[in-house]
matplotlib code that plots the C-alpha trace (Angstrom):
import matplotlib.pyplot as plt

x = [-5.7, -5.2, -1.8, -0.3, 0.3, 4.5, 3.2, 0.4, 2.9, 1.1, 1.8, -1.4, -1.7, -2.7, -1.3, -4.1, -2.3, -1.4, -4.5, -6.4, -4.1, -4.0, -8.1, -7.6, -5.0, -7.8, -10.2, -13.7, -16.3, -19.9, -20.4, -16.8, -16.7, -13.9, -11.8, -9.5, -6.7, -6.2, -8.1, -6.7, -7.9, -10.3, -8.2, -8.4, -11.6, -13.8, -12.5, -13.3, -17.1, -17.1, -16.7, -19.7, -18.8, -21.0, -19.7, -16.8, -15.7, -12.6, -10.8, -8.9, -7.1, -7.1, -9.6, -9.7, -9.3, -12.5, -14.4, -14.3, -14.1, -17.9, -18.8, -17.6, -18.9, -22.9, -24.6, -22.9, -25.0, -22.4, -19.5, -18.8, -16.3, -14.8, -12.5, -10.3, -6.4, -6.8, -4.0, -7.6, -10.1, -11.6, -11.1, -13.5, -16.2, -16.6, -16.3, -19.4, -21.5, -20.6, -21.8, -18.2, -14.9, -13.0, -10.8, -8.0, -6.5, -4.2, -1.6, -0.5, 1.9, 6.3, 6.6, 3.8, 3.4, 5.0, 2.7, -1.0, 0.2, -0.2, -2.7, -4.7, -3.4, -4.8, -8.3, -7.2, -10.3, -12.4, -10.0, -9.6, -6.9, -4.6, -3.9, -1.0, 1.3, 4.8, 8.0, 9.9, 12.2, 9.7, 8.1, 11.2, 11.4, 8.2, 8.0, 11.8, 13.0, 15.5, 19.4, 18.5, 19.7, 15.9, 14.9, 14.6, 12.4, 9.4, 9.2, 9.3, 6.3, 4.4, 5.1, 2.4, -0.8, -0.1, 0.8, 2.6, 2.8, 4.9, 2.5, 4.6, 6.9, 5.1, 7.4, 7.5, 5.9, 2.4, 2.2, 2.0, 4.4, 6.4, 8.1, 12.1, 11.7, 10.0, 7.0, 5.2, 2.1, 1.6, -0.9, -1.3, -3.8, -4.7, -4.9, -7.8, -5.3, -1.6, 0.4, 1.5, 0.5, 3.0, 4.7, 4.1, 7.9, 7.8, 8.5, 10.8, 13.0, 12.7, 13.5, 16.0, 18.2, 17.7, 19.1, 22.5, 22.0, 25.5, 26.3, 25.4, 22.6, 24.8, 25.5, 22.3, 20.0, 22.6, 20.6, 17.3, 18.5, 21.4, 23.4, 22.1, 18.9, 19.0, 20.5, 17.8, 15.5, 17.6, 18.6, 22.6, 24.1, 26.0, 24.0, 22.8, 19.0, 18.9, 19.0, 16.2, 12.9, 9.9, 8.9, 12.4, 12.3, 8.7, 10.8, 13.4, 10.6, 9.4, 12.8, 12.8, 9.5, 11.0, 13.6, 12.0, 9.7, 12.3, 10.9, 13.4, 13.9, 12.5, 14.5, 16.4, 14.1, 14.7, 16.3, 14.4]
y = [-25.1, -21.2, -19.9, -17.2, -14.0, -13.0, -9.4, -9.7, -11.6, -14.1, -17.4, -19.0, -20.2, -23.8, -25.6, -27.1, -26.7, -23.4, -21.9, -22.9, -21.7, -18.5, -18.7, -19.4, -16.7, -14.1, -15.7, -13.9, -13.3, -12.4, -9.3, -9.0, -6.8, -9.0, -7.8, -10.2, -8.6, -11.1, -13.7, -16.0, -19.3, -19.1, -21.7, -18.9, -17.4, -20.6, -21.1, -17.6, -18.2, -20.9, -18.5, -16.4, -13.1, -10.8, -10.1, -10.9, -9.0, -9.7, -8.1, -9.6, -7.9, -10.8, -11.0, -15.4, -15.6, -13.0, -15.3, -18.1, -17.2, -15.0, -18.5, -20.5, -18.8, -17.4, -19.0, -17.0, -14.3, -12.7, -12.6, -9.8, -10.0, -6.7, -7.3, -4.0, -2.6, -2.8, 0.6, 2.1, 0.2, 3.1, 1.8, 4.7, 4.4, 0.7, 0.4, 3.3, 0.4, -2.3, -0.3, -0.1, -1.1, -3.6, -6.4, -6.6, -10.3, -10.8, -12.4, -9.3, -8.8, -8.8, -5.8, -3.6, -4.5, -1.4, 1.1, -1.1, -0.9, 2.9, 3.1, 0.9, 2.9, 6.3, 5.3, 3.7, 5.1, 2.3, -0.3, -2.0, -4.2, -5.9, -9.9, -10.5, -12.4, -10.6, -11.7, -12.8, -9.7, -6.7, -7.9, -8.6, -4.6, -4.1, -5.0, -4.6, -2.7, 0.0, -1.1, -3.7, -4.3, -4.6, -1.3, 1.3, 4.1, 1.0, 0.8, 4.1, 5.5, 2.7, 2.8, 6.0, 4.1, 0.5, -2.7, -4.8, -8.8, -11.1, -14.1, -17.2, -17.9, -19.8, -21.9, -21.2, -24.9, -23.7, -21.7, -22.8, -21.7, -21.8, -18.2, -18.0, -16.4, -17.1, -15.6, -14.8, -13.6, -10.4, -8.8, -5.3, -3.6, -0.7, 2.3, 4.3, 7.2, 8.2, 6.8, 10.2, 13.6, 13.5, 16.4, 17.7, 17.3, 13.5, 11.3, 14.0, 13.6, 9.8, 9.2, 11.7, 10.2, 6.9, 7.4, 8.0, 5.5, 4.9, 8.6, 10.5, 12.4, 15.3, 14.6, 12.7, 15.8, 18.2, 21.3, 20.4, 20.3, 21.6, 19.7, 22.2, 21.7, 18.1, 18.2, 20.4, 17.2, 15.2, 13.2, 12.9, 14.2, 11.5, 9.0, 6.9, 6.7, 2.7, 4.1, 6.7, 5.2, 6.7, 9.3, 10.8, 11.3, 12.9, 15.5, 16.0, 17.0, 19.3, 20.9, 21.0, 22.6, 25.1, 25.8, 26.5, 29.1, 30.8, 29.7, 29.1, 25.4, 24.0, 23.9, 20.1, 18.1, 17.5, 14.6, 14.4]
z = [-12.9, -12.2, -13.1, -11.1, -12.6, -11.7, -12.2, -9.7, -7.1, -6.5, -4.1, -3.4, 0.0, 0.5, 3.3, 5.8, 8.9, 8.1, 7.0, 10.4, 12.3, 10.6, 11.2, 14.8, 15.1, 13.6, 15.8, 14.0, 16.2, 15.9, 14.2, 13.1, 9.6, 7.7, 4.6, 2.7, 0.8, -2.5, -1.9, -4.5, -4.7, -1.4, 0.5, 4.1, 2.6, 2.9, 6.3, 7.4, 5.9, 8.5, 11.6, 12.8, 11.3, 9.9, 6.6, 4.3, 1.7, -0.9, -2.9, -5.9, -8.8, -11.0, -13.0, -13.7, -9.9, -9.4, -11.5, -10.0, -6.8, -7.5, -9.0, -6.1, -3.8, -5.3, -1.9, 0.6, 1.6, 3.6, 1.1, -1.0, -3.7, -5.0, -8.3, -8.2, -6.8, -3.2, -3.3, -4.4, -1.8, 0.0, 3.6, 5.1, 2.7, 3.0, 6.7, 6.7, 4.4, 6.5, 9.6, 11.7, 11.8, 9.5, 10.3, 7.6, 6.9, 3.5, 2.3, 0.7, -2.7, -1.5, -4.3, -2.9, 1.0, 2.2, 0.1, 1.0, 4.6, 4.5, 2.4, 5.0, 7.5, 5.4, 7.5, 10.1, 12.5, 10.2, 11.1, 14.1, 13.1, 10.4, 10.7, 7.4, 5.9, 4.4, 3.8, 7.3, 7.2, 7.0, 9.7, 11.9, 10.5, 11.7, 15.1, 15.8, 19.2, 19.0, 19.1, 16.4, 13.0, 12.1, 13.2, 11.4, 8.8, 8.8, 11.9, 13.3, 10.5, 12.1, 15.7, 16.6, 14.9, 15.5, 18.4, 16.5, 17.3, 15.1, 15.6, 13.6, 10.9, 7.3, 5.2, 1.4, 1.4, 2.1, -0.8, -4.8, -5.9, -3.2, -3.0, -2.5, 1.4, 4.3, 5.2, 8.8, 10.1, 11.6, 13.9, 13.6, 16.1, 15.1, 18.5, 18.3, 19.2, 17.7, 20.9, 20.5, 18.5, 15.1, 14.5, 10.3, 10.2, 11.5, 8.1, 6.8, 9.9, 10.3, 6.3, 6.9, 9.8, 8.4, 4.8, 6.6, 9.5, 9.9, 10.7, 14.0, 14.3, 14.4, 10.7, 9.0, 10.4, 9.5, 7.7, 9.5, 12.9, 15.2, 17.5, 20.0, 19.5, 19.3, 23.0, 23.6, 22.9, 25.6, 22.8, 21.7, 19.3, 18.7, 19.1, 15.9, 14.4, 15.6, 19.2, 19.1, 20.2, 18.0, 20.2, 20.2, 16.2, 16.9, 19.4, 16.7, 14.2, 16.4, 17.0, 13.0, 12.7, 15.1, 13.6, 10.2, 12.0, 13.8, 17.2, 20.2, 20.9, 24.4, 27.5, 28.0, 29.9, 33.4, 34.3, 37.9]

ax = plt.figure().add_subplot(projection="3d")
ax.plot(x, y, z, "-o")
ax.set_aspect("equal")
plt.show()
């Protein structure tokens, strides 16, 4: 039996029910370009195979669980098993083997979920979208509305480049071992434009506000924006970063920009 590695993070997901309706929920289609993030033991990976996609490929850092997952699965023409990082998977280079866009599925590592999300996200023109599993609470932060104790630096950075769906909640019982939190699967669809152009200045401001998101605006973006030129935005002064939808923190980073260069700041919008 194959031990999981704590440095690797590993649950292995096993559950029946679960794993089809995680395969229904992806729902492959013909031609579809799939890539499983940490594959483990192959329990959603030999279901996949069993959809009419084109091609498979996997990508496992373990070494044991490489092996025998390349032995496992020798017959399948369409699988492709990659033992490396997937933090160093070039997204852009594979999707221009494979002949088009990717559709990311993974039950990806608690300690390192934030950084592969942006690191995916790095060539997101080669993906057309991200079906996952994380830990319950960053994806309640992921696909949180503004006004929410959820919301917040997560889901603002992802708000231009992805729709986000929280899909359904998975029990730590359908993974060995079970893990000490809930988990719950996430659709991520990728837009094949920014929902808006981000300003240079955008994470700066965003990480800025919300490392003191119990102050006002007026205070967290102190030294990188005025209070006049945060009216100037139509946004509050006063207000707190929870309240700002994403596009407003893209205005504030323009007034930042602005004010760095010694440009005037933009009229208030009209209210009309």
């Amino acid at each position: 039996m194959t031990l999981s590695r704590k440095r690797f993070g590993q649950h292995f997901l096993h559950d029946p029910a679960v794993i089809e309706r995680i395969a229904r929920a992806i729902d492959p289609r013909g031609g579809d370009r799939l890539v499983e993030i940490g594959p483990g033991r192959g329990a959603l990976t030999r279901r996949l195979l069993q959809s009419d996609l084109a091609t498979l490929d996997a990508v496992e850092i373990d070494r044991d669980l490489a092996a025998r997952l390349r032995a496992e699965l020798a017959s399948q023409a369409r699988f492709v098993l990659h033992e490396a990082d997937a933090l160093e998977l070039d997204i852009e280079a594979l999707a221009a083997r494979r002949g088009g866009t990717l559709r990311l599925v993974g039950n990806l590592p608690y300690n390192i979920s934030t950084p592969l999300l942006f690191h995916f996200l790095e060539g997101s023109g080669s993906v057309e979208d991200m079906h996952l599993m994380l830990q319950r609470e960053v994806v309640a932060r992921i696909t949180a509305q503004p006004g929410t104790g959820e919301y917040g630096r997560l889901t603002v950075m992802l708000a231009p480049r992805v729709r986000a769906e929280r899909l359904f909640d998975i029990g730590p019982g359908a993974f060995q071992p079970p893990p000490k939190v809930w988990s719950s699967l996430v659709r991520l669809e990728v837009l094949p434009q920014p929902a808006f152009e981000v300003a240079p200045d955008y994470g700066k401001v965003v990480a800025t506000a919300f490392a003191h998101r119990r102050k006002t605006l007026r205070n967290a973006l102190k030294g990188l924006v005025s209070p006049e030129q945060i009216e100037a935005c139509g946004v509050d002064p006063g207000a707190r970063p929870e309240t700002l939808a994403p596009r407003a923190f893209n205005d504030l980073a323009g007034a930042a920009a602005r004010a760095l260069t010694g440009h005037p700041s933009p009229s208030p919008p009209s209210m009309g």
